[in-house]
C-alpha positions as CSV (number, residue, x, y, z in Angstrom):
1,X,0.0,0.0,0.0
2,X,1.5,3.7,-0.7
3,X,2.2,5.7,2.3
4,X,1.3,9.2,2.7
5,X,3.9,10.6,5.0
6,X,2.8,14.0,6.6
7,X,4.9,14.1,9.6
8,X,7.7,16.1,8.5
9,X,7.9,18.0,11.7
10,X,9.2,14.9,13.7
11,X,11.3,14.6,11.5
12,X,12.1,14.2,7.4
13,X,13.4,11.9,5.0
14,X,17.3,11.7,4.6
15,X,17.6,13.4,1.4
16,X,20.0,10.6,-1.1
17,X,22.2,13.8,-1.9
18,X,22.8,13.8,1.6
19,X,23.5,10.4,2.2
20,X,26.0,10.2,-0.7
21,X,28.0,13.3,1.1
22,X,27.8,10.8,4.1
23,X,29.5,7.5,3.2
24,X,33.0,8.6,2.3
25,X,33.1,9.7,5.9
26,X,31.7,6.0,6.8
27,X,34.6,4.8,4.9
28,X,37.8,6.0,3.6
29,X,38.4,9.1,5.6
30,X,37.6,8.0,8.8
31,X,40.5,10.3,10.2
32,X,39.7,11.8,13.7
33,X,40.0,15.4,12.9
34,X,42.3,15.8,15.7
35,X,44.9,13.9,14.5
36,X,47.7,15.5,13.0
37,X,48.8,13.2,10.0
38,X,46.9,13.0,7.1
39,X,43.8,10.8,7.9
40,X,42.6,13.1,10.5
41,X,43.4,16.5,8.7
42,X,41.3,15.6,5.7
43,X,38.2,14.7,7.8
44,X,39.3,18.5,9.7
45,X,39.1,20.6,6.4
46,X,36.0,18.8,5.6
47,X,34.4,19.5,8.6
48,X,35.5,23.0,8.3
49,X,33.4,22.9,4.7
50,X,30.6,21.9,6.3
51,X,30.5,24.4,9.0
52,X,30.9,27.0,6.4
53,X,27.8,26.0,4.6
54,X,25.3,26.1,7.3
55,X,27.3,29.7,8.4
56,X,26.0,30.7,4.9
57,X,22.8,29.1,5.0
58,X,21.8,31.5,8.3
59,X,23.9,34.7,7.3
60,X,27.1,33.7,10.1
61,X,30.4,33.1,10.5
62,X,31.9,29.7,10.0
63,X,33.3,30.5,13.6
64,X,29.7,31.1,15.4
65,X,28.9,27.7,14.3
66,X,29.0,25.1,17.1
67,X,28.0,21.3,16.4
68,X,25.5,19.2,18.9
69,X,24.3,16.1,18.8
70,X,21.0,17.2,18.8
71,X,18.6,20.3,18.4
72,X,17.9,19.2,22.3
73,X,21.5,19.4,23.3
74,X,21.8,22.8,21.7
75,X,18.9,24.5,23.8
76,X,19.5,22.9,26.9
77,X,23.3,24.7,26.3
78,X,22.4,27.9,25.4
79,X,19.9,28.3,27.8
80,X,22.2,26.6,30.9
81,X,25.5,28.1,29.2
82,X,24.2,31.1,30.2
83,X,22.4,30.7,33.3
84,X,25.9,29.4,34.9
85,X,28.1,32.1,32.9
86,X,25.9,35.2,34.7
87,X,24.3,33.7,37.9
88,X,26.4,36.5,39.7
89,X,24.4,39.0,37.8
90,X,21.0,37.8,38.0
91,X,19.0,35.0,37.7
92,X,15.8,35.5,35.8
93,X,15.5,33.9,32.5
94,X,12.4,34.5,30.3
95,X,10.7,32.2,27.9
96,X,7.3,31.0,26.1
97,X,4.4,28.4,27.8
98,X,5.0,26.9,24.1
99,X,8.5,26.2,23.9
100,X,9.3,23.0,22.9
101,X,10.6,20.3,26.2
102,X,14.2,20.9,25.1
103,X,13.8,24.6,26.5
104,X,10.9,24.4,29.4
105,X,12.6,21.3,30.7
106,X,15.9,23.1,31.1
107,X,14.0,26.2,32.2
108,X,12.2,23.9,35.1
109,X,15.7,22.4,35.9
110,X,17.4,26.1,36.4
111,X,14.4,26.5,38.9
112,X,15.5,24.1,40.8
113,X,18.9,25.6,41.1
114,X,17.7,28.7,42.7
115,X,17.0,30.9,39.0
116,X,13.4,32.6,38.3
117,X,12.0,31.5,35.0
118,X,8.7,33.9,33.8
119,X,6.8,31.8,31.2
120,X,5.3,34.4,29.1
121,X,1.5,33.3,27.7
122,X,0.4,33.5,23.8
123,X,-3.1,34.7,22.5
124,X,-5.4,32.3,20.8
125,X,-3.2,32.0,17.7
126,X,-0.3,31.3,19.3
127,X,1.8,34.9,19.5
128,X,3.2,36.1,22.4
129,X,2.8,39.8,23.1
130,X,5.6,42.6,23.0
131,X,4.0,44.5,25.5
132,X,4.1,40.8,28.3
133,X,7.5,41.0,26.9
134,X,8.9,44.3,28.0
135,X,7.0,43.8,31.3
136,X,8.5,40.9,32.3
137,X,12.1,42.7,31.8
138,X,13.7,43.1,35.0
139,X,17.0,43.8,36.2
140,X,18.1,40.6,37.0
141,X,17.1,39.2,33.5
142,X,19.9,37.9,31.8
143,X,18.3,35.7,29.1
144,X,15.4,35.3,26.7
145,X,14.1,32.3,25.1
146,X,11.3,32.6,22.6
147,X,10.7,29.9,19.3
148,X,11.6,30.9,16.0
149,X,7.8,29.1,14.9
150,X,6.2,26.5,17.2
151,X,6.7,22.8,16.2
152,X,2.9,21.9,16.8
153,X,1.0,25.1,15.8
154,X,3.2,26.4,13.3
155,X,2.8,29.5,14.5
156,X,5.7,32.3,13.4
157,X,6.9,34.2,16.4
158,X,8.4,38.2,15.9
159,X,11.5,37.2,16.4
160,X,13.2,40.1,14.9
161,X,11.2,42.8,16.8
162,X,11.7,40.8,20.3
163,X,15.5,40.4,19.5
164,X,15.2,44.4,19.2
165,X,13.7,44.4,22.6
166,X,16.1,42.5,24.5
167,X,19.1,44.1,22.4
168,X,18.6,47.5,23.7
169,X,18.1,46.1,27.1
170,X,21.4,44.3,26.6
171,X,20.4,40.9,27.9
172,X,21.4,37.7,25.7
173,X,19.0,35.9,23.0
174,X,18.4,32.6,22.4
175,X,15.7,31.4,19.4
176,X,14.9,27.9,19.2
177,X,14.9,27.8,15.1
178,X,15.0,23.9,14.5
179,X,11.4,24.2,12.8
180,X,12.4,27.5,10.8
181,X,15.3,26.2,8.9
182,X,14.6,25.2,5.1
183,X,11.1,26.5,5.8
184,X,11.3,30.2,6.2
185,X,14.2,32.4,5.8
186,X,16.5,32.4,8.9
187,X,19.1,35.6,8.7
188,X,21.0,35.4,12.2
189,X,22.3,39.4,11.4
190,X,18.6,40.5,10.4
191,X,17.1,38.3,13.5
192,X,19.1,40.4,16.2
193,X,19.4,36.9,17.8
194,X,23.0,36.0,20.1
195,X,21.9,32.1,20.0
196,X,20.0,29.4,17.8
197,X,19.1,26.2,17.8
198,X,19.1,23.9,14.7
199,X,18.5,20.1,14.0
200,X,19.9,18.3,10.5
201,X,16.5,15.6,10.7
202,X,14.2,19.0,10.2
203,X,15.3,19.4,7.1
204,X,16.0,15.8,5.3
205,X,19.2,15.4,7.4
206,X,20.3,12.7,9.7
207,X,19.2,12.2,12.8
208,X,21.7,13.0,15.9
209,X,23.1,16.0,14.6
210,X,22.4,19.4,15.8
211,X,24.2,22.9,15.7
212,X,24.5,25.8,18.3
213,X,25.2,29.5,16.8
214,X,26.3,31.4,19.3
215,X,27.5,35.0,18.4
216,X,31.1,35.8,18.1
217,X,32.6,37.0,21.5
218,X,29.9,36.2,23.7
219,X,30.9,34.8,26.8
220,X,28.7,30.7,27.4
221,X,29.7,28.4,29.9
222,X,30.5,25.1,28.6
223,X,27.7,22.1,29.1
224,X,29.8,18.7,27.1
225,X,33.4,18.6,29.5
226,X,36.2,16.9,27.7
227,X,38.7,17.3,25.0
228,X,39.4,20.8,23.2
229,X,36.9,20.5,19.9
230,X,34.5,23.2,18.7
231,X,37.5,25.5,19.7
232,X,37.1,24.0,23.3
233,X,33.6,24.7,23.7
234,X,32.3,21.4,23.0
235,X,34.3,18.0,23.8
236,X,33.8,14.8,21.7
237,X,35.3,13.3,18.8
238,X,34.0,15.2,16.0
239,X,30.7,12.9,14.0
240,X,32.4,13.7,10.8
241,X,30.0,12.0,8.6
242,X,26.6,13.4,10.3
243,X,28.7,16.9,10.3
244,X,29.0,16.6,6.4
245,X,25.6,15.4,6.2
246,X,24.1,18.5,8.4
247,X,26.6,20.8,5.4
248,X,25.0,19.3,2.7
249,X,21.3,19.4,4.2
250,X,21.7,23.0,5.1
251,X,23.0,23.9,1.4
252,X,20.7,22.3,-0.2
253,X,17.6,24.4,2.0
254,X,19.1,27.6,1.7
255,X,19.3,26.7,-2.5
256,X,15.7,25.9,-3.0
257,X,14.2,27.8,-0.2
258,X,12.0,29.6,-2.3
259,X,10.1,26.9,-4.1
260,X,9.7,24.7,-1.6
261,X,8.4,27.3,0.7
262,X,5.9,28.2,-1.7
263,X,5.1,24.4,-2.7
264,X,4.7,23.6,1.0
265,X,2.2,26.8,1.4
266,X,0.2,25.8,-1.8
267,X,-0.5,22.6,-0.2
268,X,-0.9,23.3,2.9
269,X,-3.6,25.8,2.1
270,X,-5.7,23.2,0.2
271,X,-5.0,20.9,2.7
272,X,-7.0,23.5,5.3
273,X,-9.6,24.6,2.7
274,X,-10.1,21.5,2.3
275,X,-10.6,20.1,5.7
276,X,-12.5,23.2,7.1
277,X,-15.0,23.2,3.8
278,X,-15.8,19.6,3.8
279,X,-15.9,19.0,8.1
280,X,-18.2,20.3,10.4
281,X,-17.2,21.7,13.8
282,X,-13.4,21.5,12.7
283,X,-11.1,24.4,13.6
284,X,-7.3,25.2,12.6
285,X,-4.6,25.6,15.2
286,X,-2.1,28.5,15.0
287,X,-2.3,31.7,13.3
288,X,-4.0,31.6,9.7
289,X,-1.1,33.8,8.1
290,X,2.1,33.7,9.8
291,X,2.2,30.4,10.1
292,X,5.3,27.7,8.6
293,X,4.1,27.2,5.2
294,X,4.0,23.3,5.7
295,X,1.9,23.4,8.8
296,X,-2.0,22.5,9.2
297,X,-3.0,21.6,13.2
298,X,-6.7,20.5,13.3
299,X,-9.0,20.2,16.1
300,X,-12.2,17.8,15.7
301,X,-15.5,18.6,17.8
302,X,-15.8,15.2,20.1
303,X,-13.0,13.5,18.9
304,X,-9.9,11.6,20.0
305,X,-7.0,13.1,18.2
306,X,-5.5,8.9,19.1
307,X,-8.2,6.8,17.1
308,X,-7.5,9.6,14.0
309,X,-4.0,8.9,13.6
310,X,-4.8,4.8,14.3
311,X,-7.5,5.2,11.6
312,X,-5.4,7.2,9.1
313,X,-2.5,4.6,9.6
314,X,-4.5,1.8,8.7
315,X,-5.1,4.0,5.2
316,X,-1.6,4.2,4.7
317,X,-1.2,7.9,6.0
318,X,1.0,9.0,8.5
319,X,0.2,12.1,10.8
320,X,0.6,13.0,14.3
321,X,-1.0,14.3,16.9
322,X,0.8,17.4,18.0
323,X,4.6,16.8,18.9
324,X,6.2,13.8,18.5
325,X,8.3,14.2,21.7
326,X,5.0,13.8,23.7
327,X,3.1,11.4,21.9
328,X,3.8,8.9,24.4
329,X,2.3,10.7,27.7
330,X,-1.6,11.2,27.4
331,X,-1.7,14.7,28.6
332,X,-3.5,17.6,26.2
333,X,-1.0,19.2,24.6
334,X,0.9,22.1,26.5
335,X,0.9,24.4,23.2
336,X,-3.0,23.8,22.8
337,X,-4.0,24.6,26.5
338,X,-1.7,28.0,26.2
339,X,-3.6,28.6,23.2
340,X,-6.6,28.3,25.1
341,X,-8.2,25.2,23.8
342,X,-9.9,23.3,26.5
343,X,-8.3,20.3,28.1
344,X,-11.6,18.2,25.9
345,X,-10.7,19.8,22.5
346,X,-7.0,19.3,23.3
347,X,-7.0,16.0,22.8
348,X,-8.5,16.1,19.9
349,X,-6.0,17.9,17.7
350,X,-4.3,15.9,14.6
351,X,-1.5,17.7,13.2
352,X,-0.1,17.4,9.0
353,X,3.1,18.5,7.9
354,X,3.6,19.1,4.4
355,X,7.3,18.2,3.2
356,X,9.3,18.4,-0.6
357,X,7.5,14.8,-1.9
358,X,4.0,15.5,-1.0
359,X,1.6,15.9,-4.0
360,X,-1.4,17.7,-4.9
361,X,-3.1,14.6,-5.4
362,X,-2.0,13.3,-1.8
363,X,-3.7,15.8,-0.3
364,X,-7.0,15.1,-2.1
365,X,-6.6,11.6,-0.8
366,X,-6.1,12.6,2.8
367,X,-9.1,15.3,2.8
368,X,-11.9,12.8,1.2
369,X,-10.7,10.1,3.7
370,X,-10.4,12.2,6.4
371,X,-14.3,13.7,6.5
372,X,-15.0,9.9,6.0
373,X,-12.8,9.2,9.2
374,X,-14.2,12.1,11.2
375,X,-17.6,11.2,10.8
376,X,-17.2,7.5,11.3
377,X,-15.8,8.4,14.6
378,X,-18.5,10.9,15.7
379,X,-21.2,8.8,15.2
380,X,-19.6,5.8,17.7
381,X,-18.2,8.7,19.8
382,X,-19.6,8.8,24.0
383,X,-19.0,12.4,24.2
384,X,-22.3,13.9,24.2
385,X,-22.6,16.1,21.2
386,X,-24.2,19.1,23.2
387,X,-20.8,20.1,24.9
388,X,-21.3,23.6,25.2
389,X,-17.4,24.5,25.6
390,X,-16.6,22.6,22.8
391,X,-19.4,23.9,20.5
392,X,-18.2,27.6,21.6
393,X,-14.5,26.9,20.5
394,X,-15.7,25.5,17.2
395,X,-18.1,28.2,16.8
396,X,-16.3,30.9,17.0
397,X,-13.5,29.0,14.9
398,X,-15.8,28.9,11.8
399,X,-16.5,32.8,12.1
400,X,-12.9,33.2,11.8
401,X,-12.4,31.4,8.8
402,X,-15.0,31.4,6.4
């Protein structure tokens, strides 16, 4: 049976360019890169290559580029990096209720270590305010954390006017961007951002590989001890291969940017014309314009968002139900309560992402088996169909749409 994967926000096909970039690295020149004889400085230049193509791909220098092994790794580093580097001058750190785990676990963490974390709220669609922003600015604030675009919502955040706002204040900036790469423009200069997160398996990459930017001259504390790589910021023999895979990836993004952003959106809108037209009581998640061009996040009147997925599966489509890092714990989704969805509706939310292979004709197939799906499961659904919360979400949902 074909598969329909729209998941591509957990995470992407390895793109065969990419792979090919790989194998040599598998291989022949399997040099650690700090060895001095020859073996080890070939795999050294070539790493330098690649960290020279992901500088380009977000407007840096090769040196502000630090690898991870993980988008993860990279925000729990700039955001404990530095906490521990200015704990002497304060200890309040702000951030977003929709950040993704990787950043409100390591905020909850620092709480426990004595630092003040002030989670700022979102309206409906998923934008946090300026004006909460400067009012949580204190004294004592030595770092911001707000999301490039949110991972479940899709929802585009001002980053460029809050990295204003915490420039002139002179505090430090950290975006979490592992969503925005290869599907929006992502200018680290333009941004006015000092930090930012980036994962290769966003954006048909391998998994495991991650990269840090962190502004030239700006003081971080360390988080991986060890050996002097990443010009001693971050120990660990250098994953040469996934490094040359992550180059390649990031080249390839910044090349086509434009048309796939614009293939994405086209889809993505008939994907949500689609749905809302043909479905009663559904409602989108996320702001209807600035929003990543790949991203639809449905919620279904009295529905399980668990028995859509199972019943998509069985069709041969592959979706997801918010984010993929919390798929396995039954709670409503933090990003849809901030949002303001009740804890019922919550659960009901199915998200699509839209990725380079999709087709016009895939998302035909989805819709017309979707409103098939949907009202299957409504008519053997419990939940009595006279909610009144849930009829007041969805109500005022369709206003806003149609």
């Amino acid at each position: 049976m074909k598969r329909i994967y729209l998941d591509h926000a957990a995470t992407t096909p390895v793109d065969p360019e990419v792979v090919e970039v790989m194998i040599p690295y598998l291989t022949e020149t399997f040099g650690n890169p700090s060895s001095i004889y020859a073996e080890g400085r070939a795999a050294k230049k070539s790493i330098e290559k690649a960290r020279q193509q992901i500088a380009t791909a977000i407007n840096a220098d090769s040196r502000e580029i630090y690898f991870t092994a993980s988008g993860s790794e990279a925000d729990n580093w700039a955001i404990k990096g530095i906490a521990m580097k200015n704990k002497a001058k304060g200890k309040h750190i702000i951030t977003s209720q929709i950040e993704h785990h990787a950043v409100l676990h390591s905020c909850e963490y620092l709480e426990k270590q004595g630092f003040e974390v002030t989670y700022l709220p979102v309206d409906e669609v998923g934008l946090i305010s300026l004006e909460d922003l400067k009012n949580a600015i204190r004294d004592d604030t030595i770092l911001v954390s707000i999301m490039f675009a949110n991972n479940e919502i899709g929802t585009i955040e001002p980053i460029k006017e809050i990295g204003k706002i915490v420039k002139e204040k002179g505090i430090v900036f950290h975006t979490d961007a592992v969503q925005a790469l290869g599907n929006i423009p992502v200018d680290v200069k333009d941004l006015n951002v000092d930090l930012l997160s980036l994962s290769a398996h966003k954006i048909y990459g391998p998994k495991g590989i991650g990269v840090l930017y962190i502004k030239k001259g700006l003081p971080i504390d360390n988080l991986i001890h060890g050996g002097a790589q990443e010009r001693k910021k971050r120990a660990g023999t250098e994953n040469t291969a996934e490094i040359m895979a992550f180059g390649k990836a990031a080249e390839i993004a910044s090349e086509h940017l434009e048309e796939n952003m614009t293939h994405m959106k086209t889809l993505r809108d008939q994907l949500i014309e689609g749905v809302l037209g043909k479905i009663p009581l559904a409602r989108l998640n996320g702001h209807p314009e600035k929003r990543l061009p790949g991203n639809a996040n449905f919620c279904f009147a009295y529905i399980e968002g668990e028995s859509i997925l199972l019943s998509l599966d069985v069709i041969g489509i592959a979706g997801s139900s918010g984010s993929a890092c919390t798929s396995g714990s039954l709670d409503p989704s933090h990003v849809l309560l901030a949002i303001g969805l009740p804890a019922g509706v919550a659960h009901g939310s199915l998200r699509l992402t839209i990725g380079k292979s999709t087709t016009p004709e895939d998302i035909d197939y989805v819709v017309n088996n979707l409103v098939e799906i949907i009202q299957r499961l409504r008519d053997m659904s419990p939940i009595d169909a006279d909610h009144p919360i849930d009829a007041a979400v969805f109500d005022k949902a369709d206003h806003h749409h149609h």
